[in-house]
VOGU-3710 file (C-alpha; in Angstrom, 3 decimals, decimal comma):
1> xxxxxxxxxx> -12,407/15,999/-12,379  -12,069/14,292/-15,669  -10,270/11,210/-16,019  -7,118/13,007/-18,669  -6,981/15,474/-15,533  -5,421/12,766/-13,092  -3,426/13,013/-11,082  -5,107/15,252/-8,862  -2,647/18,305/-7,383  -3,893/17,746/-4,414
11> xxxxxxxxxx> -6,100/14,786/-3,589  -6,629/16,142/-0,153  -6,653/15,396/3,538  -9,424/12,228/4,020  -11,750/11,969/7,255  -10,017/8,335/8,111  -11,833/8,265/11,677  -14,193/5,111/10,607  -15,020/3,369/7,376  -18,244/5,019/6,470
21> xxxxxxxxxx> -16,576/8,617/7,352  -13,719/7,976/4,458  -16,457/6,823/1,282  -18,646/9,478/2,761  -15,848/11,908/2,054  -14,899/10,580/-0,966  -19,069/11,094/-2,879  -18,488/14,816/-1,085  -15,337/15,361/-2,908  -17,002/14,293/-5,896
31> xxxxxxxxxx> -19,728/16,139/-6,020  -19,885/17,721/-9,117  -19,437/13,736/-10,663  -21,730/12,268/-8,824  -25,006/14,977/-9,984  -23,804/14,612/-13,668  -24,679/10,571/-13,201  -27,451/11,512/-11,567  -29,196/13,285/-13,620  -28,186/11,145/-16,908
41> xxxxxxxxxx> -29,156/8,461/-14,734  -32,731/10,115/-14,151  -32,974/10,069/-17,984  -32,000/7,113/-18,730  -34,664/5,454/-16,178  -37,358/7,763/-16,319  -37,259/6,969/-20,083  -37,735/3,064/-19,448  -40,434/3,662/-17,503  -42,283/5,767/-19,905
51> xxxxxxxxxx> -42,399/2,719/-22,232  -44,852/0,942/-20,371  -47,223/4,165/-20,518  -46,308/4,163/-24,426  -47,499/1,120/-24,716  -50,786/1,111/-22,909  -51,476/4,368/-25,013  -50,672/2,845/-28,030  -53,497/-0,374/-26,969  -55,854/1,779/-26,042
61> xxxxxxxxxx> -55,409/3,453/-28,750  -55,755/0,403/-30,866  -58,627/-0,142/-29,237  -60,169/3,143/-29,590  -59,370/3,068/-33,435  -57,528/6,503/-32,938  -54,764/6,814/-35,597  -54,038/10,241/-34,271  -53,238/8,866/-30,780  -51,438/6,220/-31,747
71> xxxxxxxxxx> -49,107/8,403/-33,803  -48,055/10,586/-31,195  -48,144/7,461/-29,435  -45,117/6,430/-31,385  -43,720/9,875/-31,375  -43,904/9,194/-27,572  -41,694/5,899/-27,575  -38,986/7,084/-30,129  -38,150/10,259/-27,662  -38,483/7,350/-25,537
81> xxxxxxxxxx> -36,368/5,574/-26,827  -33,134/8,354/-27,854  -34,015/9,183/-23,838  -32,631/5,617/-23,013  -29,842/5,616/-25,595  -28,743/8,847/-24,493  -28,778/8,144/-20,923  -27,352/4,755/-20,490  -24,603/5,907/-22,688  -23,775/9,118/-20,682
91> xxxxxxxxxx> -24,344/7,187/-17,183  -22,083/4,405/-18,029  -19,446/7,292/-19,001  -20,130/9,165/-15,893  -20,085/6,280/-13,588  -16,500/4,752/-14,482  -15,276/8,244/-14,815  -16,444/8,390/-10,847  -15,317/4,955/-10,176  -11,803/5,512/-12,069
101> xxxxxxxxxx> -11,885/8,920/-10,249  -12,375/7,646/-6,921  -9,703/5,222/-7,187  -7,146/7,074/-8,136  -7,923/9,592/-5,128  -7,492/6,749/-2,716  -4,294/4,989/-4,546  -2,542/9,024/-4,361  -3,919/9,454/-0,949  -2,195/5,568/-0,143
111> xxxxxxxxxx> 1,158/6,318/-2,301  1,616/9,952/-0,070  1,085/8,094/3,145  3,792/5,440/2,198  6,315/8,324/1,345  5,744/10,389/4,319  6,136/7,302/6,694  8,761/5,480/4,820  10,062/2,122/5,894  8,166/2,942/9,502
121> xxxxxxxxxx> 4,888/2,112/7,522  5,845/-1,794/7,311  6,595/-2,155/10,892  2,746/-1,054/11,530  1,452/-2,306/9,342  1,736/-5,893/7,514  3,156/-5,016/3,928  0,357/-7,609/2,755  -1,805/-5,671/3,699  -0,898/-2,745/2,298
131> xxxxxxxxxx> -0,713/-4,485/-0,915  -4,206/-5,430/-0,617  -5,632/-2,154/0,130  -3,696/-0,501/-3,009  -5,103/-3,263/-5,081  -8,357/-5,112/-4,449  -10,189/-2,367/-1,956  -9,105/0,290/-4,080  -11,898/-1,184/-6,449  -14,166/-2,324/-3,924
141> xxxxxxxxxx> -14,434/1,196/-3,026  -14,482/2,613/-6,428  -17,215/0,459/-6,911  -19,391/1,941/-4,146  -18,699/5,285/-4,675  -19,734/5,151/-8,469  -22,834/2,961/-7,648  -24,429/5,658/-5,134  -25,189/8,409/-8,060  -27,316/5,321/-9,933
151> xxxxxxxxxx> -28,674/3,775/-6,892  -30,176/7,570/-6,405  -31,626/7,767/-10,064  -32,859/4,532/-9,663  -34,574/5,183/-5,906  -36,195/8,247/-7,199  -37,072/6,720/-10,413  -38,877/4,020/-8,229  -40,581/7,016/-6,640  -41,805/8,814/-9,558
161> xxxxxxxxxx> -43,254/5,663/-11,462  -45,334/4,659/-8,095  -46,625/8,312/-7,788  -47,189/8,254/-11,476  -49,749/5,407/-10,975  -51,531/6,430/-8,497  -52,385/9,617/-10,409  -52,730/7,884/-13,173  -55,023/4,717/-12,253  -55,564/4,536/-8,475
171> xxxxxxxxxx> -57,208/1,258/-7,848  -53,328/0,010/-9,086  -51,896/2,110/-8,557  -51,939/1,643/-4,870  -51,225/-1,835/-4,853  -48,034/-1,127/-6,918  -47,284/1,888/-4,126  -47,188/-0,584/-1,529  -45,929/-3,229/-2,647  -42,709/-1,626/-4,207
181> xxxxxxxxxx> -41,362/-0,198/-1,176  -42,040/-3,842/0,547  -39,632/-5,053/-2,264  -37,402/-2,452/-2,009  -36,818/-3,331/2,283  -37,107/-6,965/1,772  -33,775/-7,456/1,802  -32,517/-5,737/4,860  -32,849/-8,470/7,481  -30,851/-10,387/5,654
191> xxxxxxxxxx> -27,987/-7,719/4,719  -26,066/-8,276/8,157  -25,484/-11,443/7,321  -24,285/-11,022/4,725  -21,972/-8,192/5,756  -20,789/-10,247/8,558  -19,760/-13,115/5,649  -18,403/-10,454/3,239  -16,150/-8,844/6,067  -14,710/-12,584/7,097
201> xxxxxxxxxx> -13,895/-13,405/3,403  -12,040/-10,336/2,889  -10,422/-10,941/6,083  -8,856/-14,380/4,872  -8,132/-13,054/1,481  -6,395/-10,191/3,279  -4,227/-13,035/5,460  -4,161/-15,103/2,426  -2,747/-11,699/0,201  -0,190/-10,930/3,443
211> xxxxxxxxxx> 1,134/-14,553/3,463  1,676/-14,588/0,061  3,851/-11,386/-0,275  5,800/-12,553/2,959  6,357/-15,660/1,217  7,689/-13,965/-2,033  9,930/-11,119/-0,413  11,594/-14,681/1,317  11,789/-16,812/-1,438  15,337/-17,054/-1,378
221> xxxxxxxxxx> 15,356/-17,510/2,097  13,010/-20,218/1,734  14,526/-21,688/-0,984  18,039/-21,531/1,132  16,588/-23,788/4,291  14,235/-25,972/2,362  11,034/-24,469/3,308  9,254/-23,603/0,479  6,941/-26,756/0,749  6,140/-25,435/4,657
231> xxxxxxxxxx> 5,077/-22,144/2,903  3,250/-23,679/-0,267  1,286/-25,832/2,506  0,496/-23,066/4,392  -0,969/-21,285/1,277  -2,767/-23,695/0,286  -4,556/-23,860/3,621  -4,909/-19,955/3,739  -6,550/-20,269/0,128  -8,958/-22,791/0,919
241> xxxxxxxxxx> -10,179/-20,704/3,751  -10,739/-17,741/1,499  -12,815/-20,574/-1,087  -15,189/-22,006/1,516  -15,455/-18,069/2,891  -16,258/-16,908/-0,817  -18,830/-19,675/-1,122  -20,560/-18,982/1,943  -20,798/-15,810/1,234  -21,951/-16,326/-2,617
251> xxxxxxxxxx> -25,055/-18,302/-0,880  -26,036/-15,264/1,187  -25,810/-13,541/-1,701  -27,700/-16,026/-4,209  -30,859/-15,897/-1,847  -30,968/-12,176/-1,678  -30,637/-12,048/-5,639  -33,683/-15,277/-5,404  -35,420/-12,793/-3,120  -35,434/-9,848/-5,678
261> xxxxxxxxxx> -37,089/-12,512/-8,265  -39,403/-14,037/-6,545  -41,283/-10,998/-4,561  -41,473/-8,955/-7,925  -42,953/-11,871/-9,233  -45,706/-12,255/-6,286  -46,263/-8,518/-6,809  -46,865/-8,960/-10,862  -48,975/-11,829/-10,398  -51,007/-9,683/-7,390
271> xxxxxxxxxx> -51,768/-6,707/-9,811  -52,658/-9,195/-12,804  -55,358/-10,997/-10,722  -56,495/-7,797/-9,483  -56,157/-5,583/-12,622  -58,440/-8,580/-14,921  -60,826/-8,473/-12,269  -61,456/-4,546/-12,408  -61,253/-4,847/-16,234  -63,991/-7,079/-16,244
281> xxxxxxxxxx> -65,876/-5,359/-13,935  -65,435/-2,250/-16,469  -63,783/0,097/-13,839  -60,275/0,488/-16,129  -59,790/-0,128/-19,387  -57,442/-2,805/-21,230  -54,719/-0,150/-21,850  -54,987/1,066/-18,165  -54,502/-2,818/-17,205  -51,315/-3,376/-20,183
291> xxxxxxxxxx> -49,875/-0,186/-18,952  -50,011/-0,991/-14,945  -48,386/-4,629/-16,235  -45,485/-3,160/-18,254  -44,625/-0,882/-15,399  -44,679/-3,772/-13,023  -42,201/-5,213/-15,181  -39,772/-2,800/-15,679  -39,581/-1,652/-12,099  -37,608/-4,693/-11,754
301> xxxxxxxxxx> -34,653/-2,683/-13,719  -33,917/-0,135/-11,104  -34,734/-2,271/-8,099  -31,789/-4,358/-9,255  -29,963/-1,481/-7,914  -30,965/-1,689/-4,640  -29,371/-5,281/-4,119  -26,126/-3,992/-6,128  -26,039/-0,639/-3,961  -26,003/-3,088/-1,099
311> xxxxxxxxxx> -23,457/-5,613/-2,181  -20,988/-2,614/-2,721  -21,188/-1,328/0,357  -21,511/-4,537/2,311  -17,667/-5,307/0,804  -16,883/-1,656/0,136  -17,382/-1,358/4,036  -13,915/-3,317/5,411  -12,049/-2,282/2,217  -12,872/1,204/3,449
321> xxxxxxxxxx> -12,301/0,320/7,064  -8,573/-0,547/6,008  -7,689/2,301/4,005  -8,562/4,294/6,634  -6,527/2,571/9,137  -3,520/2,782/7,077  -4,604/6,444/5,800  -4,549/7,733/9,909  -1,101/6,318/10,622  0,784/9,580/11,609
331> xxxxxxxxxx> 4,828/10,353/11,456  6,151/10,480/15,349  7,518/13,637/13,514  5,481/16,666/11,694  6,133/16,827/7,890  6,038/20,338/7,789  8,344/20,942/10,548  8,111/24,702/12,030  12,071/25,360/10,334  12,394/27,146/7,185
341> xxxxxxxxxx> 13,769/24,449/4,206  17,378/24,145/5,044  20,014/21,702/4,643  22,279/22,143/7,503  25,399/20,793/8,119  27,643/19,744/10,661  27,950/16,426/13,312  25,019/13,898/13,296  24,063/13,221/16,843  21,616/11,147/18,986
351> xxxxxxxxxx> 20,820/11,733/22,419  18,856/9,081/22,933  21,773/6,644/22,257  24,891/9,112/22,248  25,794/8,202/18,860  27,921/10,599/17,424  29,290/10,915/13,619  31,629/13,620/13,072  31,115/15,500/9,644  32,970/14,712/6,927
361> xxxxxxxxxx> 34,143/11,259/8,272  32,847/7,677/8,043  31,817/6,133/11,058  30,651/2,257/11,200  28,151/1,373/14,243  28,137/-2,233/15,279  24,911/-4,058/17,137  24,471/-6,601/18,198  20,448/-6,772/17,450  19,517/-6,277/13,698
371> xxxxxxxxxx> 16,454/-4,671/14,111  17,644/-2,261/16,546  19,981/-1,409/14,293  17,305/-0,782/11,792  15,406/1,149/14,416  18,434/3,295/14,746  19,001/4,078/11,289  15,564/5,304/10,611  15,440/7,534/14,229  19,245/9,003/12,391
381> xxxxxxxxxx> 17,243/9,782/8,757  14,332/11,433/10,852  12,287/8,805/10,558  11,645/7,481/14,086  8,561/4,908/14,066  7,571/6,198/17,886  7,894/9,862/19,593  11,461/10,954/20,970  14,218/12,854/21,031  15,367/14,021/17,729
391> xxxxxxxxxx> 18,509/13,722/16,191  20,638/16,755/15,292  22,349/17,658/12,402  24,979/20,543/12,715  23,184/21,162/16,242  18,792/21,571/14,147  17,078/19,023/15,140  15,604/16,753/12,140  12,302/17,109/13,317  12,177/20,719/12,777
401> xxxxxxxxxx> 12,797/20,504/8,974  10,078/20,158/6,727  10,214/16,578/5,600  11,868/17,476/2,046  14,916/19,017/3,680  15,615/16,178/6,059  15,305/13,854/3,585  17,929/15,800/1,244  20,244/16,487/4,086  20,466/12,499/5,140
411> xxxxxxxxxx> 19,940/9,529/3,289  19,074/6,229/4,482  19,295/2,681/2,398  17,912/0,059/4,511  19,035/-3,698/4,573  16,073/-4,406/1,800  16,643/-1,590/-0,793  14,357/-2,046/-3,589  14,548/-1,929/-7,495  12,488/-1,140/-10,024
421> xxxxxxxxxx> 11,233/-2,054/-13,186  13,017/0,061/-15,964  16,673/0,665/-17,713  19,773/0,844/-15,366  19,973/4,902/-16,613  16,237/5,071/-15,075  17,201/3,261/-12,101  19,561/5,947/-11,366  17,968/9,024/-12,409  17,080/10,393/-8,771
431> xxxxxxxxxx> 17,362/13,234/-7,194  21,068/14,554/-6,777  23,491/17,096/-6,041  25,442/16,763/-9,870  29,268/16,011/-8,358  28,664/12,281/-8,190  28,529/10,735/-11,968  26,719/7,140/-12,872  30,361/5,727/-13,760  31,689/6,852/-10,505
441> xxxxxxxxxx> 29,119/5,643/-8,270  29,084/2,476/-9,879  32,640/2,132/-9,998  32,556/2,751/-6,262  29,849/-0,150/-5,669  32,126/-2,160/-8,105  29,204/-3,026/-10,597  31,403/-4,075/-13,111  30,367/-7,167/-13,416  26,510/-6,057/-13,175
451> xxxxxxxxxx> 26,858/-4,259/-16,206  28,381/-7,211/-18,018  25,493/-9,534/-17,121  22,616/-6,289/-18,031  24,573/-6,570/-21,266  24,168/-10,206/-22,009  20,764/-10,460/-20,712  19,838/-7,734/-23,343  21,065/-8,324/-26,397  18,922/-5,070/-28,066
461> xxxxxxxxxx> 20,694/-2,613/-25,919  23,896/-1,770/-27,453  24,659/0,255/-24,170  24,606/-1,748/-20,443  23,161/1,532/-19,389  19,903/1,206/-21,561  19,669/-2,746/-20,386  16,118/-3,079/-18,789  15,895/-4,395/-15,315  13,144/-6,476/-14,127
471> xxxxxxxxxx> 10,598/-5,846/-11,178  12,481/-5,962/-8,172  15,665/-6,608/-9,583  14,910/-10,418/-9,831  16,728/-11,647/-13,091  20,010/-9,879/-10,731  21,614/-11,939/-7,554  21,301/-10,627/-4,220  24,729/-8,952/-4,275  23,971/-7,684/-7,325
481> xxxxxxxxxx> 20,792/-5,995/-5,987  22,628/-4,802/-3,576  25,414/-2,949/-5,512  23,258/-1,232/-7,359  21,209/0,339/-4,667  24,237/1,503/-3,183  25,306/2,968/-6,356  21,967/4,511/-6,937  22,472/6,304/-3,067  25,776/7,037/-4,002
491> xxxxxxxxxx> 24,336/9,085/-7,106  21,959/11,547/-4,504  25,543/12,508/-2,603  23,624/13,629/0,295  25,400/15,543/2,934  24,521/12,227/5,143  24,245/8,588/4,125  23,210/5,915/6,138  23,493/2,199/4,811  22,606/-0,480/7,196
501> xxxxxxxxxx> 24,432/-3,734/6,030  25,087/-2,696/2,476  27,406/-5,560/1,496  25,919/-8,494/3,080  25,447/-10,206/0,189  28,337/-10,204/-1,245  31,970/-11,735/-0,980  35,298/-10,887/0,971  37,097/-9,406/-2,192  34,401/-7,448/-3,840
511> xxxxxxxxxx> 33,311/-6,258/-0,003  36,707/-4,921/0,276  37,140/-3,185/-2,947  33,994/-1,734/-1,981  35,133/-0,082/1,396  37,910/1,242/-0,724  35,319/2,772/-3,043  33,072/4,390/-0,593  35,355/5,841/1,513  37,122/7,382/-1,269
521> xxxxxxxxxx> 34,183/8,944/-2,999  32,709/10,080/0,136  35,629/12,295/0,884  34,396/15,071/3,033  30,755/13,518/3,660  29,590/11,959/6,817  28,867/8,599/6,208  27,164/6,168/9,158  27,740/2,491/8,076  25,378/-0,163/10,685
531> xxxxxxxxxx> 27,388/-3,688/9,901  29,652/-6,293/11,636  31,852/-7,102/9,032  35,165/-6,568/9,561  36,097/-5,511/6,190  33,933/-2,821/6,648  34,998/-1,738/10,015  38,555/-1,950/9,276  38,190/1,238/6,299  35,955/3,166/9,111
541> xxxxxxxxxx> 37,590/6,273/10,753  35,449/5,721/13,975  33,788/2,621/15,367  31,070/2,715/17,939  29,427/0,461/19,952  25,852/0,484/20,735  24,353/-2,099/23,558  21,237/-1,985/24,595  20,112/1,155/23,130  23,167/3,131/24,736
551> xxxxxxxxxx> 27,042/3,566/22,925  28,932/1,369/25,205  32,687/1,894/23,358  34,101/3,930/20,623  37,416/3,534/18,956  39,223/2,244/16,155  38,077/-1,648/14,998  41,749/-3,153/15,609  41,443/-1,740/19,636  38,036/-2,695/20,287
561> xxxxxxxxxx> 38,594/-6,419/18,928  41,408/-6,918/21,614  40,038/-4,041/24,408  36,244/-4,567/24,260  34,705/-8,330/24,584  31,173/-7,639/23,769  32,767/-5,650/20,489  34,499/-8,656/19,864  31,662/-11,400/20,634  29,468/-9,235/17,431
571> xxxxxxxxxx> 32,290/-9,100/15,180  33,834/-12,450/15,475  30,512/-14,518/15,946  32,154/-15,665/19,162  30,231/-17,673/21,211  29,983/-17,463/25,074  32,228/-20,671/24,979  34,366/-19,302/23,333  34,992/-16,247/24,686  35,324/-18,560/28,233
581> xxxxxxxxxx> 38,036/-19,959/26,834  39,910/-17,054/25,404  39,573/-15,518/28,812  41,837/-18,453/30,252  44,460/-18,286/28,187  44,444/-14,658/28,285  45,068/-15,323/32,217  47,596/-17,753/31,475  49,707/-15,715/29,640  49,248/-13,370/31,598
591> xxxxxxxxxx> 50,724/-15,724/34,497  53,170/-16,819/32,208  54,522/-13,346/31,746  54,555/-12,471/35,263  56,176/-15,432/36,041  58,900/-15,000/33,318  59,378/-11,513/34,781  59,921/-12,869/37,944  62,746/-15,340/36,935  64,180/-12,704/35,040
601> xxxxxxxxxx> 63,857/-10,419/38,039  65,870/-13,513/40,308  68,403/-14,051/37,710  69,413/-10,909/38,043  69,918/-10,470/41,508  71,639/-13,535/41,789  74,019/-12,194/38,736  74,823/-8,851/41,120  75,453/-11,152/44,225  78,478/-13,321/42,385
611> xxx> 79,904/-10,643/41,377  79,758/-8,711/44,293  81,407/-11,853/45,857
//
């Protein structure tokens, strides 16, 4: 896989059972990548390497006064040297076309998890979390995975220069064969700790990352009951922790980097005091003795890559862990279904709750808990966050439809619909059935005014519809937001649509208007509105009730405000109180009727009794 080739088709199905098991599956999926950078890398290191043995050849030749040696000497060191060029140049290419590679597998493999689960992913996972495994691990584990191919080159590189000198002058040789491999496993005691100090910096960077996004999804919240200095303070704390983290962590790190100086260093000075001893005693000569020296030296280069191999996997290691954790998360439902693609059609209902919303009508369902009413709106779109009953549509259960056709056959806007980045005409180019237009979806969500402000705010678009809107919609309002997600579900015209509160955020008059709108335009549609306004419920053809997870009352919303208490208690905000109170003077008119009935009912008698007399 090139990089102009991504996308991949098909990035695959990871092994997400553990941290090691998903990088391990990522170098077997690239394969092919990972022996092209290992073999440039094999160049590129073998041909460093080969200097020093230029170089003693070239003294020795010196000192032999052989100008025929010391030509193809140089020969020697300028194939040398186009070996190095040529390698280091192709193994940087391969290596960031693995890393780039690699990433890109795990960001597809994270964006088709989020669409199969949907809104159920945030309510099992934190969303800062998710925002830190799509961002920072995605490189952490990049990293790794395009480090292993040079770490290789570099190990067997290692391997061949300490062979090389024991053929080539044993009584150095052997030191240098020792000694390297004691370099090489130096390290290792102390890489636990410094996994363990890795693993709790990413952790408070990955708090730190979630409390930030929290804190930015409610900034208007915040901002509404004063507690955006509660937040910042809260922050700051969380960031600190991550700083004194980071620098404990940067000390491990410092003496294992100190640790790769100094014992290379020991090991040069050990085969210098050794190597002038046997040259004086005549048993190698002074090129044997450069040569040994210069290798010495530049075994340093690809031992480097044993401390970087580690520090990628020591932090590669929980940014693994976490992709995997969000990569296993499983639908309560199968995506493939065991239905042929259909869109059926017919009454939504749920037997779990005994909601039912007759086809072709629009039904509002009042709850009293918000979330359960967001609970209930993704088990209607098929999207249930634990194992149940299904809901059926026209009598087929969702679950039984591949996860395409459920989608098209019901649409559901949560309470948080978001926007983004692009023009208006982008925002509502999605997938559709063509009898809903732009202007008449809009015009239903009464975005009149939207358009007018898209205008102003860009004065290079001569039409509103070419007027860029920013990331998340935040140069708009809330209500404004809001209008234009429910225009752009309007647009798919599915055969259902689900809204849970779509007019929260916006006033009386332009709530109304918008009843009006919806109800006209989805004529013949089912339609399942979750709210407690009264606007709302008023343009509804059916009202239900659900209480506790069961549908308690159905009707119209003018009966069930003066029939149903608990109907009345969500839609007028009443308090217990207050619905005390009302109670008594319902009584007492009550006994105020029956006692004008009564007097009425005396009157009369007395009336037949006089004349009678």
């Amino acid at each position: 896989m090139q990089i102009q080739d991504l996308p991949y088709p098909d990035p695959g199905v990871p092994d997400a059972r553990s941290g090691p098991r998903f990088l391990w599956w990522l170098g077997r999926n690239q394969l092919g990548g990972q022996l092209k950078s290992l073999a440039w890398g094999l160049l590129h290191f073998v041909s460093v390497s080969g200097l020093p043995f230029c170089v003693g050849l070239a003294v020795q030749a010196v000192v032999d006064r052989s100008g025929t040696r010391l030509a193809l000497t140089g020969g020697l060191m300028v194939v040398c040297g186009v070996g190095i060029a040529l390698g280091d140049t192709m193994l940087h290419r391969t290596a960031v076309t693995n890393w780039i590679t690699a990433a890109a597998r795990v960001q597809q493999l994270l964006a088709r998890k989020t669409a199969q689960l949907g809104a159920a992913l945030t309510r099992r996972v934190a969303a800062g979390e998710v925002v830190a495994v799509s961002t920072g691990d995605v490189e952490k584990i990049g990293w790794f995975v395009e480090g292993v191919s040079r770490f290789a080159a570099a190990a067997l590189t290692v391997v061949l220069v300490c062979v090389g000198l024991v053929a080539y002058q044993p009584a150095l040789g052997v030191v240098v064969a020792v000694g390297v491999p004691v370099l090489a496993l130096a390290v290792f005691p102390l890489l636990p700790r410094a996994t363990r100090r890795a693993d709790f910096q990413r952790e408070k960077a990955g708090r730190a990352t979630e409390l930030a996004s929290d804190t930015v999804a409610g900034l208007r919240v915040l901002r509404g009951i004063g507690g955006e200095e509660l937040f910042l303070d809260r922050y700051r704390r969380a960031s600190q922790e991550v700083r004194r983290a980071a620098v404990r962590s940067a000390r491990m790190w410092s003496l294992i980097s100190a640790i790769q100086v100094l014992l290379p260093g020991l090991l040069l000075i050990a085969v210098i005091w050794h190597g002038v001893h046997l040259a004086r005693a005549g048993r190698i000569t002074v090129g044997e003795l450069v040569t040994v020296y210069s290798a010495v030296m530049l075994l340093s280069y690809p031992l480097h890559h044993f401390e970087e191999i580690a520090m990628a996997y020591s932090f590669s290691r929980p940014s693994a862990k976490r992709a995997a954790r969000v990569l296993s998360l499983e639908r309560a439902m199968d995506s493939a279904g065991s239905r042929a693609a259909e869109v059926p059609r017919g009454d939504l209902y749920d037997p779990a709750t005994g909601l039912l919303a007759p086809a072709g009508r629009l039904t509002a369902v009042v709850c009293g808990d918000p979330d359960a009413a967001g609970l209930l709106a993704e088990r209607l779109g098929g999207h249930p966050s634990e194992e149940g009953i299904s809901v059926l549509l026209g009598g087929v259960p969702l679950d039984e439809l591949p996860l395409d056709s459920a989608r098209t056959a019901v649409l559901v806007q949560d309470k948080d619909p978001v926007l983004l980045s692009g023009s208006l005409h982008e925002l509502l180019d999605v997938p559709a059935s063509g009898f809903v237009t732009a202007e008449a979806a809009l015009t239903a969500a009464q975005c009149g005014d939207v358009l007018d402000a898209l205008a102003q705010g860009s004065l290079d678009a001569e039409d509103p519809m070419d007027a860029r809107i920013t990331e998340r919609g935040r140069s708009l309002s809330g209500g404004q937001r809001q209008r234009l997600a429910l225009a752009r579900s309007l647009i798919t015209d599915p055969e259902v649509l689900v809204l849970d509160e779509p007019t929260s955020a916006v006033d009386s008059h332009t709530e109304a208007r918008i009843a009006d709108g919806v109800r006209s335009l989805r004529t013949e549609r089912t339609t399942v509105v979750f709210t407690s306004s009264p606007l709302l419920l008023d343009h509804a053809d059916r009202v239900v009730l659900v209480h506790e997870g069961e549908v308690t009352a159905v009707g119209v919303h003018r009966e069930l405000v003066h029939q149903e208490p608990r109907y009345r208690a969500v839609v007028t905000r009443e308090t217990e109180d207050e619905a005390a109170v009302g109670g008594v003077r319902d009584a007492e008119a009550a006994l105020g009727g029956v006692l004008a009935h009564d007097e009425a009912a005396l009157g009369g008698v007395l009336e037949e009794i006089e004349e009678t007399a």
